[in-house]
Phi, psi and omega in degrees: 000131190242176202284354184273328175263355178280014173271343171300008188235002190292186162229140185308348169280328180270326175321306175292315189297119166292158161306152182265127157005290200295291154018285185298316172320304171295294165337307174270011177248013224272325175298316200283144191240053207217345188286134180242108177286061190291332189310309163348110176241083174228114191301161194244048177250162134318093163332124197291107199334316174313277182310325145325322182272315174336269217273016146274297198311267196316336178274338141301291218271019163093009183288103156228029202254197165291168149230205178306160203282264198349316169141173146334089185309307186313308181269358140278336137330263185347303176318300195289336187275319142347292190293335183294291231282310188268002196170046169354062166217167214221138166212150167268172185276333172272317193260353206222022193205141168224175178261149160207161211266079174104152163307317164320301151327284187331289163334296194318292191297310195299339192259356164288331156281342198245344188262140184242163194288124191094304210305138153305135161238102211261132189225093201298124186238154307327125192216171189302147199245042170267314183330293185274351154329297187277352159321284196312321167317320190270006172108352206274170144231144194267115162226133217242136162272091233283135169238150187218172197271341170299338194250346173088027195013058155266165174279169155220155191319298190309302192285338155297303181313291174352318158286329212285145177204117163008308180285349190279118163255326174242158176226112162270129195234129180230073182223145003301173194244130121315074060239336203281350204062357185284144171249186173213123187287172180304318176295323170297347182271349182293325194262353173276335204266335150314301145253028175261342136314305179267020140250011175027063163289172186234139159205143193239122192262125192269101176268350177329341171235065177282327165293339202267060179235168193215095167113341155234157207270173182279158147257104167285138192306316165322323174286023158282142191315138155075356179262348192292326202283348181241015175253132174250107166295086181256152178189172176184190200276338185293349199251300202288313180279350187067052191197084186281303181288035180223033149038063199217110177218171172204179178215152205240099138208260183275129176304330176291333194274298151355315181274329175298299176273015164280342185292344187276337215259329169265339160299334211242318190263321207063292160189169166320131200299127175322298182323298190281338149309320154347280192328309179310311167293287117027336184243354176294335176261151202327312189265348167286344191264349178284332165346283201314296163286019164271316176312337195297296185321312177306296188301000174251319192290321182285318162322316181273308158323294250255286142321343167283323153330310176281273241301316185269359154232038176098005193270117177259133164223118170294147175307110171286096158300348187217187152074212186204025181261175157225160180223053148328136162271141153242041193291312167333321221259330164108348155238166188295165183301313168274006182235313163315264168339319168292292151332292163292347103313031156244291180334292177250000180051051142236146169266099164235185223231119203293125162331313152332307181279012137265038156120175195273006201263000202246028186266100210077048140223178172209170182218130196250139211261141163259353181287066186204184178256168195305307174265009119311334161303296162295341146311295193304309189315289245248305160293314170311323233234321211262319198270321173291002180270347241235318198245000000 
C-alpha cells in the first residue's frame, strides 16, 4: 500500500470535514513577522508564577504518576465548591463531576454518549466552531440557531421554537459566547428554560468563559429551577485562570450521564495530565483566585477602549458584556467576511477572524480578541482606521 491509496479508507465524516476558520487565518500570516494578531482566543498573561512554582515543587516531588479517571478528589472537592460559591449550583464531587483533558473533551464525550444517529443537536450561531463539527462526528446533525445583533446575539424563545423539530435532543448553550461577547441574564434564561422543559431536551451549557463578564455576574443556566437534572454543566481553567496550555476542563452534571462518560474518558485518556491538575487546584486558592481577578479587571479597561475604538473608526459594534471578543460589523463596507478579513491582513498586517467561520449567521462580522496589550490594541485600531479609507 503506498501513502497515494490511503485516503480511501478515511470515512466520509472526516472526508467531509472542513478545516476550522480560524486556522486558515493564522496559516495564512504564519511567513509575516509584521503581523498584529486579534484572532486568537488566549489570554495573553502567563499562568500566574504561584501557581507555576506549585507545579515546580510537585514535579520535584515525583507526582508524575495517574490520577483517578475522573480527576483528583481534592480538585473536585474545589470545583465543586468554586461553583457553589460563585454560580450557585451545587455538585457532588465524587458522583456528578469528572477532569477532562480540557472542555473540549468534555463536549466530545458528552455528545458521543448522548447522540444516537440523525438526532438534531441545536446550536445558537453565532458560535464556537468546534460544536458542530464533533455533532457530526458522533452521528448528530447540528442545527444552528439564529441570534442576531439587534437582540444582542441572546437566544430567544422565537428563534429556538423556530428549530425545534421531532429530532431535536440537544441544545448547546455557550454564553458568555465565543465569538460574540453576549451574555444571558436570569430573565433570559426562564422562557428558554421553559422550553426546554415541554420539549424535553438534554442540555449542554459551555460556561468557560464565566468568570469573564462586566457589569453582570455569569448566570448559570443550571441553577435554574428544574434545569441541574437535565444539564451538563462544561467549564475549565483556560480562557479566566491564563491556562490554555495545561489542558484542564471538567463537566458537571446527572450522575448517570458522568458515569457514561467516563467509560469513553478512561478507554481513551485514562485521565487529565496530573501536573495540570496541580495546577488547577493551586489556582483555586486565595491568591490563584485574586490572580484571576486582577486578569479580569485588565480584560474590562481594554474592552472598553477597544470598542470604543471601533466605533470611532466606523465599525458599529454591540456592547460585549462577556469573553474577550469584540464582533464588529463590516457590512457597510460591500465586502463579505471573508474578503474583509483576508484584506485586511495582506493590506495592513491585522488579523482577525471572518465571522463566517462561526456559522452562517456570522456573516458580515468579523471578530477580535482584545486579550492582547493595550498597545497593541491602538495599533490594530489606527491600521484598521488606514485600511477603512480604502475600501
Amino acid at each position: 500500500m503506498t501513502t497515494s491509496t490511503i485516503g480511501q479508507f478515511l470515512t466520509p465524516s472526516i472526508q467531509q470535514m472542513q478545516p476550522s476558520g480560524i486556522r486558515k487565518f493564522f496559516d495564512y500570516s504564519s511567513e509575516r513577522t509584521d503581523i498584529i494578531s486579534l484572532g486568537i482566543g488566549e489570554p495573553d498573561f502567563p499562568t500566574p508564577r504561584l501557581v507555576r512554582e506549585a507545579c515546580v515543587r510537585a514535579l520535584e516531588e515525583g507526582r508524575t504518576t495517574y490520577t483517578h479517571n475522573a480527576g483528583l478528589p481534592e480538585l473536585r472537592e474545589s470545583i465543586a465548591e468554586y461553583l457553589h460559591t460563585n454560580f450557585n449550583v451545587h455538585y457532588n464531587p465524587a458522583h456528578e463531576m469528572m477532569v477532562t483533558i480540557g472542555s473540549s473533551e468534555a463536549l466530545d464525550l458528552a455528545l458521543r454518549v448522548l447522540i444516537n444517529e440523525g438526532d438534531e443537536i441545536l446550536v445558537p450561531a453565532p458560535c464556537y466552531v468546534s460544536y458542530s463539527p464533533i455533532t457530526n462526528l458522533g452521528g448528530g446533525v447540528a442545527v444552528e440557531v439564529e441570534t442576531f445583533a439587534q437582540d444582542h446575539f441572546k437566544l430567544t424563545p422565537a428563534s429556538l421554537l423556530a428549530s425545534l423539530t421531532p429530532r431535536s435532543k440537544v441544545l448547546i448553550l455557550s454564553y458568555p459566547s465565543n465569538p460574540t461577547g453576549a451574555i444571558m441574564t436570569y430573565e433570559d434564561w426562564l422562557p428558554i428554560a421553559k422550553i426546554v422543559e415541554e420539549h424535553n431536551l438534554v442540555v449542554i451549557t459551555d460556561e468557560v468563559y464565566a468568570e469573564l463578564t462586566y457589569g453582570q455576574k455569569h448566570v448559570s443556566f443550571a441553577s435554574l429551577p428544574g434545569m441541574k437534572e437535565r444539564t451538563l454543566l462544561l467549564s475549565g481553567f483556560s480562557k479566566a485562570f491564563a491556562m490554555t496550555g495545561w489542558r484542564i476542563g471538567y463537566a458537571c452534571g446527572p450522575e448517570e450521564l458522568i458515569q457514561a462518560m467516563l467509560k469513553i474518558h478512561q478507554y481513551t485518556v485514562m485521565c487529565a495530565p496530573i501536573l495540570g491538575q496541580i495546577a488547577a487546584l493551586e489556582s483555586l486558592k486565595p491568591h490563584g483566585l485574586a490572580a484571576k481577578d486582577e486578569m479580569m479587571a485588565s480584560y474590562n479597561a481594554r474592552r472598553i477602549s477597544f470598542v470604543q475604538g471601533l466605533r470611532q473608526i466606523g465599525l458599529q459594534c454591540h456592547e460585549p458584556l462577556g469573553s474577550f471578543f469584540a464582533f464588529p460589523s463590516i457590512a457597510h463596507t460591500g465586502l463579505n467576511s471573508e474578503q474583509f478579513a483576508q484584506r485586511l491582513l495582506q493590506e495592513v498586517g491585522v488579523l482577525a477572524v471572518p465571522g463566517t467561520a462561526f456559522g452562517k449567521g456570522g456573516e458580515g462580522f468579523i471578530r477580535c480578541s482584545y486579550a492582547t496589550s493595550s498597545v497593541q490594541l491602538d495599533e490594530a485600531l489606527e491600521r484598521m482606521r488606514q485600511f477603512l479609507q480604502t475600501v
